[in-house]
VMD Tcl script that draws the C-alpha trace (Angstrom):
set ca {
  {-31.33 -3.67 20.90}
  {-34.95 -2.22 21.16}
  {-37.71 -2.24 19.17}
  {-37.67 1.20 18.51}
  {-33.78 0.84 17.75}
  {-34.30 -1.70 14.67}
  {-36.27 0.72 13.01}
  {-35.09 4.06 14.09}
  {-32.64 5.84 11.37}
  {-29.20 7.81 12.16}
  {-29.17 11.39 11.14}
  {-26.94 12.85 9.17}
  {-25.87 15.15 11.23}
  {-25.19 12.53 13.64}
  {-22.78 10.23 11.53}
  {-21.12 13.17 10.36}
  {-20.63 13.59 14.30}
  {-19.22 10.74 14.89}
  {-16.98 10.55 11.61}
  {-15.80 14.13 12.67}
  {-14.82 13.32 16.09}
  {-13.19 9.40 14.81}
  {-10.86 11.53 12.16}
  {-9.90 14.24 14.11}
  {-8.99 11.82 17.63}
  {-10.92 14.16 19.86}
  {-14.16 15.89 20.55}
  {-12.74 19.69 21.31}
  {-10.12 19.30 17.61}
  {-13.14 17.76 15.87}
  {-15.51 21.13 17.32}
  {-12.69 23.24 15.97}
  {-12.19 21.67 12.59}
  {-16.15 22.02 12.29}
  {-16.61 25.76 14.25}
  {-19.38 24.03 16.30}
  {-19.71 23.25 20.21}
  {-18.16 20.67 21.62}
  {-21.61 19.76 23.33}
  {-23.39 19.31 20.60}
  {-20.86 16.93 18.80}
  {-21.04 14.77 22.43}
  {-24.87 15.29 21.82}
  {-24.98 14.35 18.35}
  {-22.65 10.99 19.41}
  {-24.50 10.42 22.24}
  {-27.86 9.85 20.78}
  {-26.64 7.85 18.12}
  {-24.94 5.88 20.46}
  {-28.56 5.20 22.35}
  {-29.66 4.36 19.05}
  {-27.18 1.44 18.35}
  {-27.11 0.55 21.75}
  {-23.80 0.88 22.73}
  {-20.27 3.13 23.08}
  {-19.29 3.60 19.66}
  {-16.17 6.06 20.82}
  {-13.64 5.70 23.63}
  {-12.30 7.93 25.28}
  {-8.43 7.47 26.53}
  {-4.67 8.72 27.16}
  {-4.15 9.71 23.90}
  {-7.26 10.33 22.58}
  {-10.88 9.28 21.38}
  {-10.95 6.70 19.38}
  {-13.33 4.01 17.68}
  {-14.73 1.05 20.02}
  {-14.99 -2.24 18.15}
  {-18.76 -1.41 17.20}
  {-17.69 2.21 16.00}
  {-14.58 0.49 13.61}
  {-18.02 -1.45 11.87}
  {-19.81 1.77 11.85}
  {-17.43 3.95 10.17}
  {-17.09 2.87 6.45}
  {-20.99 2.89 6.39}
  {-21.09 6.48 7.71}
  {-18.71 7.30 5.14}
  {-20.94 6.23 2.74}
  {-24.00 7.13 3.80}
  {-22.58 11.11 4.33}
  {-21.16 10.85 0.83}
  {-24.24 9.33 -0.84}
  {-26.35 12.37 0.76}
  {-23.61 14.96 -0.63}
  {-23.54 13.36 -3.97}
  {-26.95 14.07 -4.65}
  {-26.75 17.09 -4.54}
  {-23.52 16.73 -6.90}
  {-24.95 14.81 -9.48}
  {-28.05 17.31 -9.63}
  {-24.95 20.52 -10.71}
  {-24.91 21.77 -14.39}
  {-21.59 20.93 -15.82}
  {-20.95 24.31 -16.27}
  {-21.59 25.86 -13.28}
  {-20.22 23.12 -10.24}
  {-20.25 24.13 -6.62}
  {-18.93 21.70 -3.64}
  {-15.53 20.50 -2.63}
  {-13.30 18.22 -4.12}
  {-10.51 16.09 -2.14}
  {-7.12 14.69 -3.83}
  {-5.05 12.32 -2.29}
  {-2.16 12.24 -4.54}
  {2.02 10.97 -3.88}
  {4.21 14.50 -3.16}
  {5.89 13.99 -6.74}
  {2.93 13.90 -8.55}
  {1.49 16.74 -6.33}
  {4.42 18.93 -7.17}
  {5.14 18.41 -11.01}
  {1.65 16.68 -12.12}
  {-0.95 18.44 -10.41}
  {-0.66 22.35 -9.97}
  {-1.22 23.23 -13.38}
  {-4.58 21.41 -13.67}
  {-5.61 22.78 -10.15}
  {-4.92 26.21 -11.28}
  {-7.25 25.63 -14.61}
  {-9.74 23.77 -13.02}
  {-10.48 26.36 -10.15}
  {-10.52 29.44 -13.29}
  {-13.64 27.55 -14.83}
  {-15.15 26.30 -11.78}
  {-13.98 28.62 -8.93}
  {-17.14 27.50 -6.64}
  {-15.28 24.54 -6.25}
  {-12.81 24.49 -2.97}
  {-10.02 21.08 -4.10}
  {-7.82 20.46 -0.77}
  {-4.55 18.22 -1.59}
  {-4.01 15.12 0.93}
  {-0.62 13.79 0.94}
  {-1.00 9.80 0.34}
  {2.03 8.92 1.72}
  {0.99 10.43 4.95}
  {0.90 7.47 7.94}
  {-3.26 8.79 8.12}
  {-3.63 8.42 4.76}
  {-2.33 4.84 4.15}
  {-1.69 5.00 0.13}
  {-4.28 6.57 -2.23}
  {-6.47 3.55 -2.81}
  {-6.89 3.40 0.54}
  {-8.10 7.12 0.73}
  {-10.24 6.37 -2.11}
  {-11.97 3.05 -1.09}
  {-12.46 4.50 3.05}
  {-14.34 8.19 1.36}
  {-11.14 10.02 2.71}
  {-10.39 11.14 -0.37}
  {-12.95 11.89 -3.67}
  {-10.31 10.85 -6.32}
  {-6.03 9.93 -6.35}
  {-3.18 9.84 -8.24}
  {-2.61 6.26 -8.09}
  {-0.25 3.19 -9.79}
  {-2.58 1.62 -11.93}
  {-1.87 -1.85 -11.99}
  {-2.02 -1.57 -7.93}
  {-5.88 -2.25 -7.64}
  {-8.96 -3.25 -9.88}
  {-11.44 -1.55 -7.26}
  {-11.67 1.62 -8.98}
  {-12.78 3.23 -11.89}
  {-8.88 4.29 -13.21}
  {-8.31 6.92 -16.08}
  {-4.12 6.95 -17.22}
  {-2.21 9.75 -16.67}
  {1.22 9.38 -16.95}
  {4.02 6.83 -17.47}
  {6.60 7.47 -14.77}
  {10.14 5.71 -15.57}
  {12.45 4.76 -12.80}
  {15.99 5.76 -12.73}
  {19.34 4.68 -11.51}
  {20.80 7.06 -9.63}
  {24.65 6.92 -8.44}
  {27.07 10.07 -7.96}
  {28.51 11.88 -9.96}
  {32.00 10.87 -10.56}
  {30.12 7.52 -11.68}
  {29.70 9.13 -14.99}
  {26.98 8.89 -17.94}
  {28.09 5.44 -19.52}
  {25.11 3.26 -19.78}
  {23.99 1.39 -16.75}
  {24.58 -2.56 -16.13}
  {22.66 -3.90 -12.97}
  {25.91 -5.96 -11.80}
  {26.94 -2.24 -10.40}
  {24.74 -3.34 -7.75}
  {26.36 -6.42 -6.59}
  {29.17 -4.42 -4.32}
  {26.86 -1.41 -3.25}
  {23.91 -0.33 -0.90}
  {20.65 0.35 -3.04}
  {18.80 2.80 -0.97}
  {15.03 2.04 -1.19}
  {11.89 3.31 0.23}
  {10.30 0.65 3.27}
  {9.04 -2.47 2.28}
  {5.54 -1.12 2.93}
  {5.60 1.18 -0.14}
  {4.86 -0.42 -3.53}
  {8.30 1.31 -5.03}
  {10.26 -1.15 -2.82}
  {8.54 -4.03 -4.13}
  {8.67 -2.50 -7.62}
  {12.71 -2.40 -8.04}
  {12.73 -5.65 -6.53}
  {10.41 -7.66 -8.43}
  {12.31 -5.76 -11.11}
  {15.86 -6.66 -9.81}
  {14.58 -10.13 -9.62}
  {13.68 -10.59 -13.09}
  {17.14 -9.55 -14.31}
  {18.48 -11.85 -11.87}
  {20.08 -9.16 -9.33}
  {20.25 -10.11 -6.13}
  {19.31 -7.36 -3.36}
  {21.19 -8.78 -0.32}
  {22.35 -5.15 0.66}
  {19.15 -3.19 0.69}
  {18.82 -0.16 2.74}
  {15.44 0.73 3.51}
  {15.36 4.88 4.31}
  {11.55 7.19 4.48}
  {12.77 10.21 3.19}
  {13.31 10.75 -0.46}
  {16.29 13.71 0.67}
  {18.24 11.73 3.00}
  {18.68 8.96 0.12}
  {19.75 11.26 -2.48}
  {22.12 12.92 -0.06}
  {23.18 9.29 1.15}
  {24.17 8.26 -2.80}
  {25.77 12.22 -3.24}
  {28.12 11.22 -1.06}
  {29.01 7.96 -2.37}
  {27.77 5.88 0.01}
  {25.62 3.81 -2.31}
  {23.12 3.72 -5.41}
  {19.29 3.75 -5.76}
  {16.36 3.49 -8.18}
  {13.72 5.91 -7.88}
  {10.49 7.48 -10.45}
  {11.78 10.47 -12.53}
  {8.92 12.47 -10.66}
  {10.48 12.44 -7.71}
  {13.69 13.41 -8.36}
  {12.82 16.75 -10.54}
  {14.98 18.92 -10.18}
  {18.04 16.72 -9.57}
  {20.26 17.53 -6.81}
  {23.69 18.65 -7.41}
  {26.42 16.04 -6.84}
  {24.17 12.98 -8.81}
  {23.51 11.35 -12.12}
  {20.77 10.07 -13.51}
  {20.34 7.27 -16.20}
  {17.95 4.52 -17.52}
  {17.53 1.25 -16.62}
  {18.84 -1.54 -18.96}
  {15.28 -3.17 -19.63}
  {12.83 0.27 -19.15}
  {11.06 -0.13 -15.46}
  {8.01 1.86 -15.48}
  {5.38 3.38 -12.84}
  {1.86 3.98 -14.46}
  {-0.45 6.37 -13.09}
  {-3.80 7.09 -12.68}
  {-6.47 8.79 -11.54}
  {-8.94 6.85 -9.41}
  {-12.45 7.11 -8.41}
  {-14.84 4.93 -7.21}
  {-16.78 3.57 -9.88}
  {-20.38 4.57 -8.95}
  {-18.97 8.64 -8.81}
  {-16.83 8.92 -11.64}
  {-19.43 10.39 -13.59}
  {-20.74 13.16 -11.53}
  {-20.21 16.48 -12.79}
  {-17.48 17.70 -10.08}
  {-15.30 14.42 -10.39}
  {-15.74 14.31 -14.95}
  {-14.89 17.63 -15.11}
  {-11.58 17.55 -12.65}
  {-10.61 14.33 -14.90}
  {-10.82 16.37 -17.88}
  {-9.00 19.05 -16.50}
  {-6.19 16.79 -15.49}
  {-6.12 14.76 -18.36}
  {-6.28 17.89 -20.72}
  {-3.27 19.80 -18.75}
  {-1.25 16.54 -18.80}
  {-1.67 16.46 -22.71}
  {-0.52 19.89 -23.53}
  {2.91 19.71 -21.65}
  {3.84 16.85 -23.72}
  {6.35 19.39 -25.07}
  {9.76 18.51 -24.53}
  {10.67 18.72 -20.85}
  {14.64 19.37 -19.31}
  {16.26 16.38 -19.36}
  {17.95 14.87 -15.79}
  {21.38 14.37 -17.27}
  {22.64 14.50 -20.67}
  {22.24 10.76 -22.13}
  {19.04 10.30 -19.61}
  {16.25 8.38 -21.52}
  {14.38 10.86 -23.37}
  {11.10 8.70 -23.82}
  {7.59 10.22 -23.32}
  {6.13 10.69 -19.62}
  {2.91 11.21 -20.49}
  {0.10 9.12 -22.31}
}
mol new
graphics top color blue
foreach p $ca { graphics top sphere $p radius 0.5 }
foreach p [lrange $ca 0 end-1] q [lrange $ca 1 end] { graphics top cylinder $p $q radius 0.2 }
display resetview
């Protein structure tokens, strides 16, 4: 590296070149996303590329991606293109906030937790664009992960899942047993699922490791687990008798015809939270979304349709 390399500084404009072009896998989809020229993004890369003294992209068959050296840059252009925007962040009046806001959140939560607060929060502060980014998405990589890489600003996370962030409650999410129909409301005994399939989510996602660590405790074994991706296709799987599963109450509002619902013998919960890294949870943009949420969560603690007739009628929220 040169002399004039040690001491010479990235632009902003140029890290948020190459970040650009690293997310979207291409030069002309990262122009798009941006509305600028493909040039000057190559420009932009190119120079800071000089800078560092070597290729920090690749270019291949199915797109550009990160060299070695631009996998070590990354995180640290994340931060440096977030520390820039949150100064100006941290400057806003509380009541009058202006910016964007990104939420990485699980599609349950997104659909029965979220809305409402998103709908308050942009009447009092409607200078502020919030996007939605699905979690579960293969991109994404789980909320934390969002979170901790500056993909996302905040997430709907499980809170006993990471001690990295700064983590305010939300909701207490209770797992079911689910089982058709003809199985009937009597109360559940986990020796049901010694002769059946339990459909599960893949091992990769913290639900699967969450029934079984549960299982495990009550001394069930889980010989005939059936990993499956898609919520749908496991409810449709058990509708039809072809096994049993255990999943959040979030996700399986509204219950599809054909199934019943019930507790769990010993209560198996899912707490979540909203995360933030802990140096930004107190600018203005990111306290007052967390008080919108929190606030919106509070006021439906009304009671809520129940999945079947004896399902456990215990609070969701905090």
């Amino acid at each position: 590296m040169t002399r004039r390399g040690l001491h010479a500084q990235p632009t902003l404009s140029q890290l948020r070149a190459l970040l650009a072009v690293a997310d979207a896998g291409g030069f002309s989809e990262a122009a798009a996303d941006l509305g600028v020229s493909q040039s000057s993004l190559s420009e932009a890369v190119g120079k800071l590329e000089e800078l560092v003294g070597r290729p920090l992209l690749r270019r291949g068959p199915s797109g550009t991606r990160p060299t070695p050296a631009g996998e070590r840059v990354l995180p640290h252009a994340r931060q440096a293109v977030q520390a820039a925007g949150d100064a100006i962040l941290a400057a806003q009046d509380d009541g009058s906030l202006n910016g964007s806001l990104r939420v990485a959140s699980y599609r349950s939560a997104a659909t029965h937790l979220l809305p409402a607060a998103l709908a308050a929060f942009r009447d009092v502060h409607p200078g502020v664009g919030v996007s939605l980014i699905d979690s579960e998405s293969e991109s994404c990589g789980g909320g934390i992960r969002a979170v901790l890489s500056g993909l996302s600003d905040v997430a709907v996370v499980v809170q006993d899942e990471t001690t990295q962030l700064h983590l305010t409650p939300l909701a207490q999410d209770e797992y079911l047993f689910v089982a058709p129909a003809s199985r009937g409301t009597h109360p559940v005994k986990l020796s049901e699922l010694n002769a059946q399939t339990l459909y599960l989510p893949p091992e990769r996602d913290s639900c699967h490791q969450r029934v079984l660590s549960y299982l495990a405790s009550e001394g069930i074994g889980t010989s005939a687990v059936s990993p499956i991706t898609q919520d749908s296709v496991t409810l449709s799987l058990v509708s039809h008798g072809l096994g049993v599963t255990i999943m959040p109450r979030l996700a399986l509002q509204p219950l599809p015809p054909g199934l019943v619902a019930l507790p769990l013998p010993q209560p198996l919960m899912r707490p979540l939270a909203l995360a933030v890294l802990p140096h930004r949870a107190g600018l203005p943009v990111i306290r007052a979304f967390t008080a919108t949420l929190v606030s919106s969560l509070r006021s439906r603690n009304a009671p809520r349709p129940e999945l079947t007739a004896q399902a456990h009628s215990g609070p969701l929220l905090h």
